[in-house]
C-alpha positions as CSV (number, residue, x, y, z in Angstrom):
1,X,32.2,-137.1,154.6
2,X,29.0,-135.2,155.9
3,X,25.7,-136.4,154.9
4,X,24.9,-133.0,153.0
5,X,28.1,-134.1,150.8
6,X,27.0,-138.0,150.1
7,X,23.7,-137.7,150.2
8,X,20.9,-137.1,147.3
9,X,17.4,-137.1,148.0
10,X,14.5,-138.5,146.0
11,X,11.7,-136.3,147.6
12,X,11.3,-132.8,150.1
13,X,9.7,-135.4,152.2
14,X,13.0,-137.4,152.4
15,X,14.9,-133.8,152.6
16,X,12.9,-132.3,155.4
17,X,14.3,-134.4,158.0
18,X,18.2,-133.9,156.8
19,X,17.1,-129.6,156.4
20,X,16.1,-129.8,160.6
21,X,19.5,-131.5,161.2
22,X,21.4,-128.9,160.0
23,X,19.1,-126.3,161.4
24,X,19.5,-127.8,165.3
25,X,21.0,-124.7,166.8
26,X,18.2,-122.3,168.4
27,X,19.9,-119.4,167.4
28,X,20.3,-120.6,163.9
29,X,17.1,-121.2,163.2
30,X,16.0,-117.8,164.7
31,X,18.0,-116.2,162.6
32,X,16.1,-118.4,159.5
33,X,12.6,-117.1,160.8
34,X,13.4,-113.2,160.9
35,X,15.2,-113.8,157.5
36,X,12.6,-115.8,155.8
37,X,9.5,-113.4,157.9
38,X,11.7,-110.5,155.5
39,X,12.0,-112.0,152.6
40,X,7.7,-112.7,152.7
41,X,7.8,-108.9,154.1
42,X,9.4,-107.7,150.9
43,X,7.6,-109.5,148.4
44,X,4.0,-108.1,149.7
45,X,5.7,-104.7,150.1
46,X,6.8,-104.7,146.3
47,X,3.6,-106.3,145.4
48,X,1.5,-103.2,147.1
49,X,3.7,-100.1,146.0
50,X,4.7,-102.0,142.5
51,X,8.7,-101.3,143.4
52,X,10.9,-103.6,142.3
53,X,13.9,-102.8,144.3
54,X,11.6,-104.4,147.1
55,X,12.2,-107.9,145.8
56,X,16.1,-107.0,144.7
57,X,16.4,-107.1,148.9
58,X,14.4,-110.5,149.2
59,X,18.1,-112.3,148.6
60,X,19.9,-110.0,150.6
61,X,17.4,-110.5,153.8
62,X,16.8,-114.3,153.8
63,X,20.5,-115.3,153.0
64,X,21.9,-112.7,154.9
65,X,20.1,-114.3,158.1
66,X,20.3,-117.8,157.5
67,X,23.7,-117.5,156.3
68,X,24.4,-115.9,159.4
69,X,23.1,-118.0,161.5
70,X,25.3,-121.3,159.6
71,X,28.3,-119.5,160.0
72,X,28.7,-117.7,163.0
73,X,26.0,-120.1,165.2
74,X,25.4,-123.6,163.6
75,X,28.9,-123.9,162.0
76,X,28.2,-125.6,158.9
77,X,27.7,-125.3,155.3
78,X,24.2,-124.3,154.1
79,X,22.4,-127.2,152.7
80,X,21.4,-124.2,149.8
81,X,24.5,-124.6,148.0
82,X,24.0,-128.2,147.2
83,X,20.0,-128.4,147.2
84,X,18.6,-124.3,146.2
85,X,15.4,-125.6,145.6
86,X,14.6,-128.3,148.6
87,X,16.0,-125.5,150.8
88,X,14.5,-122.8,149.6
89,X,11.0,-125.2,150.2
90,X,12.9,-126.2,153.6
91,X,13.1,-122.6,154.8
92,X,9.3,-121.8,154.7
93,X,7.6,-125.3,155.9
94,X,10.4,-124.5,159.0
95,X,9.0,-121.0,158.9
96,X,5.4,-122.6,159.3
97,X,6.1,-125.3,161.8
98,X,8.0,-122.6,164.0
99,X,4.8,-120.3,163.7
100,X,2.5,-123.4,164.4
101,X,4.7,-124.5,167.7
102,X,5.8,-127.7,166.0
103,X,9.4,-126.5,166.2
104,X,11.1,-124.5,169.1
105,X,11.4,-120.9,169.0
């Protein structure tokens, strides 16, 4: 069995590591950037014209991406459908470290 099946995690510190793993394909991970650079995007959007439907897209932009990029690029399953929270955390500390350089782009 794959590690994301086995696995459970006591910490997004222990996570983190395992999230990078799955995310090792350049493409991939691009396609996690523009998705999650959308997803902040909509949120400011709806915050400064008060329009809801702007956070209704939020979903459809960052799973649309990353989903994307899992299927058609990494070939695995999205670590989201066994840890939602961890990866939702994952998906904006790898937004950060790809911003900062820590992380190819």
């Amino acid at each position: 069995m794959a590690a994301q099946e086995t696995e459970t995690f006591k910490s997004f510190r222990d996570f983190y590591p395992f999230y990078l793993q799955e995310h090792r394909n350049l493409t991939c991970r691009r396609l996690h950037f523009v998705g999650t650079g959308l997803v902040i995007t909509c949120v400011i959007v709806a915050a400064v014209t008060f329009n809801l439907l702007w956070l209704a897209a939020t979903p459809i932009a960052g799973y649309g991406f990353a989903w994307a990029g899992h299927f058609f690029f990494e070939h695995n399953r999205p670590a989201t459908f066994k840890y939602p929270l961890y990866s939702l955390l994952g998906d904006f500390v790898m937004f950060r470290d790809m911003l900062l350089g820590r992380i190819a782009r």
